[in-house]
C-alpha positions in Angstrom: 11.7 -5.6 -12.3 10.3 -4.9 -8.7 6.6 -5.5 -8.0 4.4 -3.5 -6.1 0.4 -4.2 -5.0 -1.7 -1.7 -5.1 -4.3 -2.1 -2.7 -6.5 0.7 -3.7 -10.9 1.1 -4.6 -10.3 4.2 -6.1 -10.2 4.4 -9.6 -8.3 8.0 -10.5 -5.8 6.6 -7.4 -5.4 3.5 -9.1 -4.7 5.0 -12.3 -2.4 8.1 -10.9 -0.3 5.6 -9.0 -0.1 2.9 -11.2 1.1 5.1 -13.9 3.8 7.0 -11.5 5.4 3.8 -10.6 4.9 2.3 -14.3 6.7 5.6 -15.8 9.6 4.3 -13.3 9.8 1.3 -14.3 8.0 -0.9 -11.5 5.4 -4.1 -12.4 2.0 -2.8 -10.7 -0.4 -5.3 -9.7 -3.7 -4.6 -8.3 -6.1 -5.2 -5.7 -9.2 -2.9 -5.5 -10.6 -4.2 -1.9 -8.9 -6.1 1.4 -9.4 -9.3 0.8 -7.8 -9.4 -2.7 -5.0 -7.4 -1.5 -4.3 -9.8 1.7 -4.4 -12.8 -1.1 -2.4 -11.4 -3.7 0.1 -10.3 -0.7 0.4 -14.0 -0.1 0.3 -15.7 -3.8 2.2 -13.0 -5.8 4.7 -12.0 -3.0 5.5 -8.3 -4.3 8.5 -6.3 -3.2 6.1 -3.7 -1.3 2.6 -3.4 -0.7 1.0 0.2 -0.8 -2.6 0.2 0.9 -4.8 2.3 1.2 -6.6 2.9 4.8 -10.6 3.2 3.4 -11.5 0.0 1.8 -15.3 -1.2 0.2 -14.3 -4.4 2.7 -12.0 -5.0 5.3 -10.1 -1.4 6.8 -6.6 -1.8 5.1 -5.3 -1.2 9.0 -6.9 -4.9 9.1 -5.4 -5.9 6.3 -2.2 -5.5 7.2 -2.6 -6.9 10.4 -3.7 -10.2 8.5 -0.5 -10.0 6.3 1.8 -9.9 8.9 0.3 -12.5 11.7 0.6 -14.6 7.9 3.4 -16.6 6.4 5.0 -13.8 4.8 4.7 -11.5 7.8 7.3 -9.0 8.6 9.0 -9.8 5.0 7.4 -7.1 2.2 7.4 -3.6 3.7 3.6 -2.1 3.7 3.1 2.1 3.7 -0.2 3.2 4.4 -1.6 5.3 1.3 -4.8 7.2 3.0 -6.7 10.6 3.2 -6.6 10.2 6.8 -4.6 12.7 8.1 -5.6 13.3 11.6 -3.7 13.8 14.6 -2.7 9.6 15.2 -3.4 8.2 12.5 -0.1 7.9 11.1 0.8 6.1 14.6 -2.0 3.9 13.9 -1.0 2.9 10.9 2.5 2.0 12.0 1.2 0.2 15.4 -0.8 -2.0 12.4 2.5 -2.9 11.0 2.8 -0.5 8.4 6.4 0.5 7.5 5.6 4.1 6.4 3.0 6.4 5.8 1.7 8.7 2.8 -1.0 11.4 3.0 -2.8 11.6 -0.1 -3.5 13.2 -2.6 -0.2 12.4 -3.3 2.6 14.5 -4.9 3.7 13.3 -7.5 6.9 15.0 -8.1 7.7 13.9 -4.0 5.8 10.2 -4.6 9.1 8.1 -6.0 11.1 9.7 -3.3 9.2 8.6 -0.6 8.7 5.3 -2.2 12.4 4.6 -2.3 13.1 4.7 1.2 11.6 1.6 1.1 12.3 -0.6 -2.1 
């Protein structure tokens, strides 16, 4: 079974998301701020990473950064979940090292799609 982190401080996100990729058969595990994310990233080694821009602690842009200047680096794709949806931010977001890039609220009868360009 594939693992996905969910780096994510909202809880109706966490919940919406969690069950999506639950329902289709993925292991979710959890980080609700930065810092947890960037060290579960590193000890649980998950299959992709979804992280959300607007953290309580570190900007998830930063967060990623840490993860791939770290051991595990360029290794476990990363896509950007966020409510940012401004002209650039999806470049910024990708010049942080994320691999994609989902606008949210997300869809989720579109979600698993987008997902599976990258697992």
């Amino acid at each position: 079974m594939k693992k996905i982190l969910l780096v994510e401080d909202n809880e109706e996100n966490r919940y919406l998301i969690s069950f999506i990729l639950e329902k289709n058969g993925y292991e979710v595990i959890i980080a609700e701020n930065g810092q947890t994310g960037f060290e579960m990233a590193l000890g649980e080694k998950p299959d992709l990473i979804l992280m959300d821009i607007q953290l309580p602690d570190i900007n998830g842009l930063e967060v990623t950064k840490k993860i791939r200047t770290s051991k595990i680096n360029g290794s476990i794709p990363i896509i950007a979940i966020t409510s940012y949806a401004m002209i650039g931010d999806r470049e910024k977001a990708l010049e942080a090292g994320c691999n994609g890039y989902i606008e949210k609220p997300i869809n989720p009868e579109t979600f698993m799609n987008e997902l599976k360009k990258f697992i």
